[in-house]
C-alpha positions as CSV (number, residue, x, y, z in Angstrom):
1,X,32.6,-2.3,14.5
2,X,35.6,-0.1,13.2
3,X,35.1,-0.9,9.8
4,X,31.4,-0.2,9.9
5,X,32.4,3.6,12.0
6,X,35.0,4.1,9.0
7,X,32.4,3.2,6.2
8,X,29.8,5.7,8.1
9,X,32.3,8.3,8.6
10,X,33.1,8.0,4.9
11,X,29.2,7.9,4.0
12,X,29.0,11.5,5.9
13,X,31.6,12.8,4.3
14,X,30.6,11.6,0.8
15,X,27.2,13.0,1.8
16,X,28.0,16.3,2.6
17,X,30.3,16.9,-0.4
18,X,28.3,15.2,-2.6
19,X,25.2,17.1,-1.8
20,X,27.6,20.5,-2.3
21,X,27.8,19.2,-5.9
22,X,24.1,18.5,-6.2
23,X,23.0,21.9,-5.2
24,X,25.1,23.5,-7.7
25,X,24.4,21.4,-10.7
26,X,20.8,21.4,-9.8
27,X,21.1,25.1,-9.9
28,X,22.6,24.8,-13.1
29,X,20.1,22.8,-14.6
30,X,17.2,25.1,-13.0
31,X,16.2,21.5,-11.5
32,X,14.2,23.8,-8.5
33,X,11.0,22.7,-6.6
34,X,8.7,26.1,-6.9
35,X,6.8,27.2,-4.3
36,X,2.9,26.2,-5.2
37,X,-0.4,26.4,-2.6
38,X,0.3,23.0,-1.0
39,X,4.4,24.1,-0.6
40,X,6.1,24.0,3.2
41,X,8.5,26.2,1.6
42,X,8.4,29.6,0.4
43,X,11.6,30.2,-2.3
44,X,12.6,28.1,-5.4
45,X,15.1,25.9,-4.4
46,X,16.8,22.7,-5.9
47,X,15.1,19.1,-5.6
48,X,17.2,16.1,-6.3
49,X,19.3,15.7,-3.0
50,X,19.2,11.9,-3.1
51,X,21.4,11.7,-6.4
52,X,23.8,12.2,-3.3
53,X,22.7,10.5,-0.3
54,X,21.0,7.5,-2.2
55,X,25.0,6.3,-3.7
56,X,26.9,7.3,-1.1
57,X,25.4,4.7,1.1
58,X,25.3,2.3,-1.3
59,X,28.7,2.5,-2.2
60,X,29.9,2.7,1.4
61,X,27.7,-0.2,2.7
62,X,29.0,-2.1,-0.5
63,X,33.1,-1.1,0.3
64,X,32.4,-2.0,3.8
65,X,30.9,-5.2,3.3
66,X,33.0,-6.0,0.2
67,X,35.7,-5.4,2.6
68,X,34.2,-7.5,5.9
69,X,33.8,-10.4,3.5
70,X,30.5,-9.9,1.6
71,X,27.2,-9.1,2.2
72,X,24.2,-11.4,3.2
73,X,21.9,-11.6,0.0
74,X,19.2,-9.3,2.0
75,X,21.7,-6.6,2.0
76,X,22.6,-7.1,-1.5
77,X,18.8,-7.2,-2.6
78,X,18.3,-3.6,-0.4
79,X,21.3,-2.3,-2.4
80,X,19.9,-2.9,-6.1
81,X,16.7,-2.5,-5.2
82,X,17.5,1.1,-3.9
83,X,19.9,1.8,-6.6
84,X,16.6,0.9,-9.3
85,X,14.0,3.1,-6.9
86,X,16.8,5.8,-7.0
87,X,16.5,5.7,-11.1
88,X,12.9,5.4,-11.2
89,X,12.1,8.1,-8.5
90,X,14.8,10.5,-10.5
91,X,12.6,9.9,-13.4
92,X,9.6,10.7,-11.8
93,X,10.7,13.5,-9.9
94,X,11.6,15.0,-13.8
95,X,8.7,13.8,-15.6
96,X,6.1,12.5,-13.6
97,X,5.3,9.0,-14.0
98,X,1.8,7.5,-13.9
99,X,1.1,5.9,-10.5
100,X,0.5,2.3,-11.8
101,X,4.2,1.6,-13.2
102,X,5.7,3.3,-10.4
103,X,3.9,1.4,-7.7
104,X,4.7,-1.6,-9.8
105,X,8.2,-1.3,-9.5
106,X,8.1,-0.4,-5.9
107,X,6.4,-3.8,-5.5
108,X,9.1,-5.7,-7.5
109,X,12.0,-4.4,-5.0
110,X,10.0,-5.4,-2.3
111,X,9.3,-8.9,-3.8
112,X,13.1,-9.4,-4.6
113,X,13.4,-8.7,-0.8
114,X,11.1,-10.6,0.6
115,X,12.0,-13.5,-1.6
116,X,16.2,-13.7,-0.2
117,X,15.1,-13.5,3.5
118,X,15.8,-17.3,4.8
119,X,12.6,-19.1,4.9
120,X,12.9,-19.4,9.0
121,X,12.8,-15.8,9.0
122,X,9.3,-15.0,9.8
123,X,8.6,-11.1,10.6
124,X,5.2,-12.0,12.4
125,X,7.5,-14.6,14.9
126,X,5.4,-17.7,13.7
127,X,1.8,-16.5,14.6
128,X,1.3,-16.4,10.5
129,X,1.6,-19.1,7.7
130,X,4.8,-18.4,5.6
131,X,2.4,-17.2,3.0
132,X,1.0,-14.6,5.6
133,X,3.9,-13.4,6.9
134,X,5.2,-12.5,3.7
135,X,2.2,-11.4,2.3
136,X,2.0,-8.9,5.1
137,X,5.2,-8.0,5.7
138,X,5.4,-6.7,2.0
139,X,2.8,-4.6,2.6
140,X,3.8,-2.7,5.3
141,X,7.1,-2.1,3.9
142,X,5.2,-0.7,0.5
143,X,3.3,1.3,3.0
144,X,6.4,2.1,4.8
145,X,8.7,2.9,1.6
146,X,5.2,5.5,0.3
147,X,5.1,6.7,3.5
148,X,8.9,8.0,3.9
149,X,7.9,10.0,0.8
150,X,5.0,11.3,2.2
151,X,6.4,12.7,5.2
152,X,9.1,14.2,3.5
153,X,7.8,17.8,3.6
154,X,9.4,19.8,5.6
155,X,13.0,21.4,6.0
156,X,14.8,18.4,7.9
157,X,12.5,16.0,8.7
158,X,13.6,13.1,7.1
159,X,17.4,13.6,7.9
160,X,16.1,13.5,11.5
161,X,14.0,10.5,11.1
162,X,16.6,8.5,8.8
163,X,19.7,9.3,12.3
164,X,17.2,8.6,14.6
165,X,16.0,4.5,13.0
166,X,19.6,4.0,12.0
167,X,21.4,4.8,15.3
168,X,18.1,2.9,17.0
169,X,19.1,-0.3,14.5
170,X,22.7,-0.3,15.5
171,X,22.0,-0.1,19.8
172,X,20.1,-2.9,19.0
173,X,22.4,-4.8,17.4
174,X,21.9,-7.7,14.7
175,X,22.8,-7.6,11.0
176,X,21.2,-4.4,10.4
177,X,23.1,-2.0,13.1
178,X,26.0,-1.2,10.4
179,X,23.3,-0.6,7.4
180,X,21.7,1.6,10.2
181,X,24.6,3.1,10.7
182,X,25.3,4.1,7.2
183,X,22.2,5.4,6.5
184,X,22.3,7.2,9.8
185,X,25.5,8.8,9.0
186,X,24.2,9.9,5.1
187,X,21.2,11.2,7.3
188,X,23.2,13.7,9.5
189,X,25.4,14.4,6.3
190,X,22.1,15.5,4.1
191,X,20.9,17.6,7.6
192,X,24.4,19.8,6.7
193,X,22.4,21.2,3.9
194,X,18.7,20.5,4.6
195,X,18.5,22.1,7.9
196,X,16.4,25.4,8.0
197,X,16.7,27.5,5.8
198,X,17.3,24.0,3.6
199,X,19.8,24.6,0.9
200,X,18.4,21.4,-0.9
201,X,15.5,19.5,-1.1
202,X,15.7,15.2,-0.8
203,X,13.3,14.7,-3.3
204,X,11.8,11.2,-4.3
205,X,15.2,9.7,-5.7
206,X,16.4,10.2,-2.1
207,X,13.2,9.3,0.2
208,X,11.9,6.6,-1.6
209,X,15.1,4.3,-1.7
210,X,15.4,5.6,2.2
211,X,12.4,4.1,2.6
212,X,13.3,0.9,1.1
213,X,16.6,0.5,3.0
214,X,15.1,1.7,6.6
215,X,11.9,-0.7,5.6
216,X,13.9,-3.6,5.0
217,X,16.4,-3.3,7.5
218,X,13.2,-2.8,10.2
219,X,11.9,-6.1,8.5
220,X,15.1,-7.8,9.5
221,X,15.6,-6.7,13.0
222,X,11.3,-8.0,13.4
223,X,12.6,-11.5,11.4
224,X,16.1,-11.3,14.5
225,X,13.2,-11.6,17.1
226,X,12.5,-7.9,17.7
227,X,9.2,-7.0,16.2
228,X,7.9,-5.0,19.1
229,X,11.2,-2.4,19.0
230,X,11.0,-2.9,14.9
231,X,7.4,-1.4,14.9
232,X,8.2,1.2,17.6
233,X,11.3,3.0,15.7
234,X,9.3,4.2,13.1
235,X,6.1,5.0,15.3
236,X,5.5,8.7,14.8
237,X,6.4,8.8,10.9
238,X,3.9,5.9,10.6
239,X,1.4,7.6,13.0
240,X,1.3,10.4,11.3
241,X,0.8,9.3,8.0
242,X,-1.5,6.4,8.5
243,X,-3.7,8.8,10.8
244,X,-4.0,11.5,7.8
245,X,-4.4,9.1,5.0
246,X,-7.2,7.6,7.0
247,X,-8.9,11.1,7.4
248,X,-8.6,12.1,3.7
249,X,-10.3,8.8,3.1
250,X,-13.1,9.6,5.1
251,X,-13.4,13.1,3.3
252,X,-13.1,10.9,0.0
253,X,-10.5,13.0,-1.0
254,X,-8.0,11.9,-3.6
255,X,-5.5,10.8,-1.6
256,X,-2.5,10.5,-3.7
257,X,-2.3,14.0,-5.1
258,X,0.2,16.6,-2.7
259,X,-1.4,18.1,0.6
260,X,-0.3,19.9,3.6
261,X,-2.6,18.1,6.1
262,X,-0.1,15.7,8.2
263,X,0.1,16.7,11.6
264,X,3.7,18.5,11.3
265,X,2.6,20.3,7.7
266,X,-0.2,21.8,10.1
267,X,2.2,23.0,12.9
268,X,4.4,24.9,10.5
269,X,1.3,26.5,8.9
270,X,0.4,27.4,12.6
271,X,3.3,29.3,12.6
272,X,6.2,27.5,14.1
273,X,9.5,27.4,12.3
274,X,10.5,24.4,10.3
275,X,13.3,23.8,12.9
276,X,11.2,23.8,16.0
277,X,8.5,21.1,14.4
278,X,12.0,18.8,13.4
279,X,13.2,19.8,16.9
280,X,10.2,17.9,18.1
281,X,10.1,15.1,16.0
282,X,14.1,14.1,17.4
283,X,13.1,14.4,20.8
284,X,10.2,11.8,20.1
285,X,12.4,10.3,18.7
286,X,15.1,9.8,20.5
287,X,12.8,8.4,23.1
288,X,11.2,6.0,20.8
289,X,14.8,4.6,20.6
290,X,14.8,4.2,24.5
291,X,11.3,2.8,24.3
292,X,12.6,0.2,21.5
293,X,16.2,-0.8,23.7
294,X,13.1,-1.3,26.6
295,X,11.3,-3.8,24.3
296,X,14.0,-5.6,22.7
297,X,15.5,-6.0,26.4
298,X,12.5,-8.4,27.2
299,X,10.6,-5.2,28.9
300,X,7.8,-5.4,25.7
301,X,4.4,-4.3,27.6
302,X,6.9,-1.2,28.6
303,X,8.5,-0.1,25.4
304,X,5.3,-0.3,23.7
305,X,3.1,1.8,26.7
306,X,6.2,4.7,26.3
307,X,5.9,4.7,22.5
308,X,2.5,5.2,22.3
309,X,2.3,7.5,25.0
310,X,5.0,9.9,23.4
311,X,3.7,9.2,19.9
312,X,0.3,10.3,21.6
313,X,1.6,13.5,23.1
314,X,4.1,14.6,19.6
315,X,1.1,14.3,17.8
316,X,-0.7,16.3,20.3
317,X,1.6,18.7,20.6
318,X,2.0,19.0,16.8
319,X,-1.9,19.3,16.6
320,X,-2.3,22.6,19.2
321,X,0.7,24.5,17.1
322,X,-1.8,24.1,14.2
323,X,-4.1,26.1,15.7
324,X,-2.2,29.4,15.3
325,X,0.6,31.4,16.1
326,X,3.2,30.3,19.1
327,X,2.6,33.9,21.5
């Protein structure tokens, strides 16, 4: 456990430095995100804060386990395969690449990662055909890795969600709790500079391979035996996604252009600040971690009852501050 506090403590501090330097040569370059109609955000200010967070966790999760005698070949599959989203994403967030090749490649990490996990290791705990499992496993974790992206809109938000899965991972133990940990700490690091007023934006070359990594790693702790407190940590970032995705469906609207219509997008156009919406969010969070511990502790029926019931009442919550301005 020491190493894996020293290799998080480095990741922070790589983080927060790192993202120092990012701001300033994004400023440089003019690299900004300008405010347009569908914007949380109301000034010019720099995108491209995961060309710090994405390598400082891969370089401290690769010292760490270089230095705790090598990694396990899922952990080295989550490593490249974040390191070729970060390239791609940095690309796209420059140039804007069709949807086709980028989904494309998204689905290749996600293949690579499937294909290392031991063939014992069955996500769906044996209910499915090998074929199955995998087959649906890599789906949720392209919808997972999209859907990190998609929440990404708001000062915070994904710093908070990013600390809340990775210290969740590491109180539960298996091989992901010092990946979680890692990521946790480059989570809290980024939050230095993010928090309202944000500084910095992530941007896709830092939520996309966080979306990878926390996918993956959620993968392995459901393959460990724990798919009930796997699908609980994420609940909220997947309820709120999956809910407005479904609902721009319905209106046949064309869902992968930008939009401020997830339920925490609405609460900050309601008029609360970006900080009391995040604020939120880690409190549901942090329970969501207690409901997971329950669920992974044999309590199942339990855990799952408390998530949905707080994922219920966030989104509630989130869904009156849309209506207009707190008194």
């Amino acid at each position: 456990m020491i190493p894996a506090l020293a290799a998080a403590f480095a990741c922070f501090i790589l983080t927060v430095a790192g993202t120092r330097a990012a701001i300033a040569w994004l400023l440089h370059r003019r690299y900004l995100d300008h405010p347009n109609e569908r914007s949380s955000h109301s000034a010019p200010t720099p995108r491209g804060g995961g060309l710090a967070v994405t390598p400082a966790i891969l370089l401290c999760w690769a010292g760490w386990r270089l230095a705790t005698g090598g990694a396990a070949p899922l952990e080295w599959a989550l490593m490249a395969g974040a390191a070729l989203l970060m390239a791609l994403s940095w690309w796209d967030d420059r140039h804007t690449l069709a949807a086709g090749p980028r989904f494309a490649v998204h689905a290749l990490a996600v293949a690579a990662g499937l294909w290392v996990l031991p063939e014992g290791a069955l996500v769906f705990q044996g209910w499915l055909p090998v074929w199955a499992d995998r087959l649906l496993a890599g789906l949720g974790w392209l919808w997972f890795l999209n859907l990190t992206n998609f929440m990404d809109g708001i000062d915070g938000i994904t710093g908070v969600e990013t600390a809340a899965i990775g210290i969740g991972l590491l109180l539960l133990g298996g091989a992901g709790g010092g990946p979680g940990l890692i990521a946790a700490a480059a989570g809290l690091g980024f939050l230095v500079w993010n928090w309202h007023p944000a500084r910095i934006f992530l941007g896709d070359s830092g939520s996309i391979p966080l979306g990878f990594i926390l996918g993956g790693l959620l993968l392995q702790l459901a393959a460990e035996g724990h798919l009930a407190a796997a699908l609980i940590l994420p609940a909220y970032y997947v309820a709120d996604a999956t809910i407005t995705i479904t609902r721009r469906l319905l209106n046949r609207e064309k869902i992968w252009q930008a939009h401020r219509k997830h339920f925490y997008q609405r609460a900050v156009q309601g008029g609360r600040s970006h900080s009391q919406v995040t604020q939120a969010i880690l409190a549901g969070n942090a329970v969501l971690v207690l409901a997971a511990l329950m669920a992974a502790s044999g309590q199942v029926l339990a855990g799952a009852v408390t998530a949905l019931a707080v994922v219920a009442a966030l989104l509630a919550i989130l869904q009156v501050w849309s209506k207009g301005r707190p008194a």
